[in-house]
C-alpha positions as CSV (number, residue, x, y, z in Angstrom):
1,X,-18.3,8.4,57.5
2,X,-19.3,9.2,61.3
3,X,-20.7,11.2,63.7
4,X,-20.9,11.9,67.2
5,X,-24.3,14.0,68.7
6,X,-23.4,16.1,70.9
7,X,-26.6,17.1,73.6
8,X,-27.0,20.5,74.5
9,X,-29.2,22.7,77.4
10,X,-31.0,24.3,74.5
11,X,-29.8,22.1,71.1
12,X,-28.0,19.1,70.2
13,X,-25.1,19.4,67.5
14,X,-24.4,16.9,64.7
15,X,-20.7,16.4,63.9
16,X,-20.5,14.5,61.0
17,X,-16.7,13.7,59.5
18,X,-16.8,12.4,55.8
19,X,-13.4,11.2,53.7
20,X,-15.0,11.5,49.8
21,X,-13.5,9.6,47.1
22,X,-11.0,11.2,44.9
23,X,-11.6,12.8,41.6
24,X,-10.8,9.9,39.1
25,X,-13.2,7.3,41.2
26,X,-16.2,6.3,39.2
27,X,-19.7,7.9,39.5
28,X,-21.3,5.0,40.8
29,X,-19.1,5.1,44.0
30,X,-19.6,8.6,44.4
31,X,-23.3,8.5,44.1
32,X,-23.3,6.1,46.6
33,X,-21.4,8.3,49.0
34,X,-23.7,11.4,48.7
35,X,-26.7,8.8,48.7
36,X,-25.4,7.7,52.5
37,X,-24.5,11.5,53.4
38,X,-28.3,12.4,52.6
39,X,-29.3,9.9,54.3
40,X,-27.6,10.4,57.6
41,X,-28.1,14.1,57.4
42,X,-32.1,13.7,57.1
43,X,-31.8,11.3,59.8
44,X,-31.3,14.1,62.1
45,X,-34.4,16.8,62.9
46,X,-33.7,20.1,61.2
47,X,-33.7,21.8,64.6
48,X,-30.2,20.3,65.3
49,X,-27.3,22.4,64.2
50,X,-24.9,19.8,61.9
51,X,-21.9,20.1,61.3
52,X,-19.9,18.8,57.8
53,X,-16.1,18.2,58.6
54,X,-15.2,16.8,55.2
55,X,-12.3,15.6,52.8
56,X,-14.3,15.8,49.9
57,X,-10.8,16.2,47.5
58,X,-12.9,18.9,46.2
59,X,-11.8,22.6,44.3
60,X,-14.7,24.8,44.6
61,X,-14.7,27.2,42.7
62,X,-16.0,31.0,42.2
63,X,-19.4,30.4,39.3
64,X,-21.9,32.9,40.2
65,X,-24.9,30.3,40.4
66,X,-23.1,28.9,44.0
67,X,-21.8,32.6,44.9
68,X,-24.7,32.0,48.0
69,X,-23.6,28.9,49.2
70,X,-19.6,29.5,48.6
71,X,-18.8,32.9,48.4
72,X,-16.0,34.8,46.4
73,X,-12.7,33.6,48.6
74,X,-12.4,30.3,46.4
75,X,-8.9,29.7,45.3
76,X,-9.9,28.0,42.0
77,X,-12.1,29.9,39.3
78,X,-13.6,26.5,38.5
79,X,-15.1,23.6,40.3
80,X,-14.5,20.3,39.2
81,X,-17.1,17.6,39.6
82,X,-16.7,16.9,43.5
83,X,-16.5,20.6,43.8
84,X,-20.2,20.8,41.8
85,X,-21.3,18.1,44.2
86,X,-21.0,19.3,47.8
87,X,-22.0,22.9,46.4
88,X,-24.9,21.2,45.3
89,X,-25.6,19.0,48.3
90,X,-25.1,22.1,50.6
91,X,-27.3,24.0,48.3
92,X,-30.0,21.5,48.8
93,X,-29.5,21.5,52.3
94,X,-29.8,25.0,52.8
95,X,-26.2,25.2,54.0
96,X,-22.8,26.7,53.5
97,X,-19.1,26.0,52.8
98,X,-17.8,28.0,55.3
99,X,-14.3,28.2,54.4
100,X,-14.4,29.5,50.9
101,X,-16.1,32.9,52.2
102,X,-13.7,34.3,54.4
103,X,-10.4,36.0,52.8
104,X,-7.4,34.5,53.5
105,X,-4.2,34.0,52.3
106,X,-3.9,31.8,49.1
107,X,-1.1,29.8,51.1
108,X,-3.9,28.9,53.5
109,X,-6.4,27.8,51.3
110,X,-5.2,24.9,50.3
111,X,-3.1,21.5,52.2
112,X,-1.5,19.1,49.2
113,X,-0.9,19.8,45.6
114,X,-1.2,16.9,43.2
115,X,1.8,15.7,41.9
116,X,-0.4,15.9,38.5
């Protein structure tokens, strides 16, 4: 995980860049991770715009209960359980994932298959 503040006239911007463990990794290690992302993301007064750039090997999908932080334009229909974590972080935050609610083309909604 970094960051880099960038200082503004009128605000400062938080880039934060985060590489999330994969799917099969334990709990424990991902707890950690989203333990160290709150962290660093309180750190900062709430006045600052922050931005998430993220590999969070995540599918995010279309459940209603995160329809307001992820919108409709998911290419999965379910999440699995790093897709239920950063919805719920950016929930908690108060925050969105941005690319899931604009409509694009499915061929563009996604970068690697797994060979699985």
């Amino acid at each position: 995980m970094s960051y880099i503040v960038l200082r503004g006239r009128w605000c400062n911007i938080i880039v934060l860049n985060v590489h999330a463990t994969s799917e099969e990794k334990s709990d424990d290690s991902k707890d950690s991770l989203y333990e160290e992302l709150e962290q660093v993301f309180d750190h900062f007064p709430k006045y600052h715009i922050k931005i998430l750039l993220e590999d969070f090997n995540t599918k995010v999908g279309r459940e209603n209960i995160f329809n307001p932080t992820i919108g409709n334009d998911s290419l999965h229909q379910d999440s699995n359980d790093n897709g239920v974590r950063i919805a719920n972080f950016a929930t908690t935050k108060n925050s969105v994932v941005k690319n899931t609610m604009f409509p694009h083309q499915n061929i563009c909604k996604y970068n690697w298959t797994s060979p699985d």
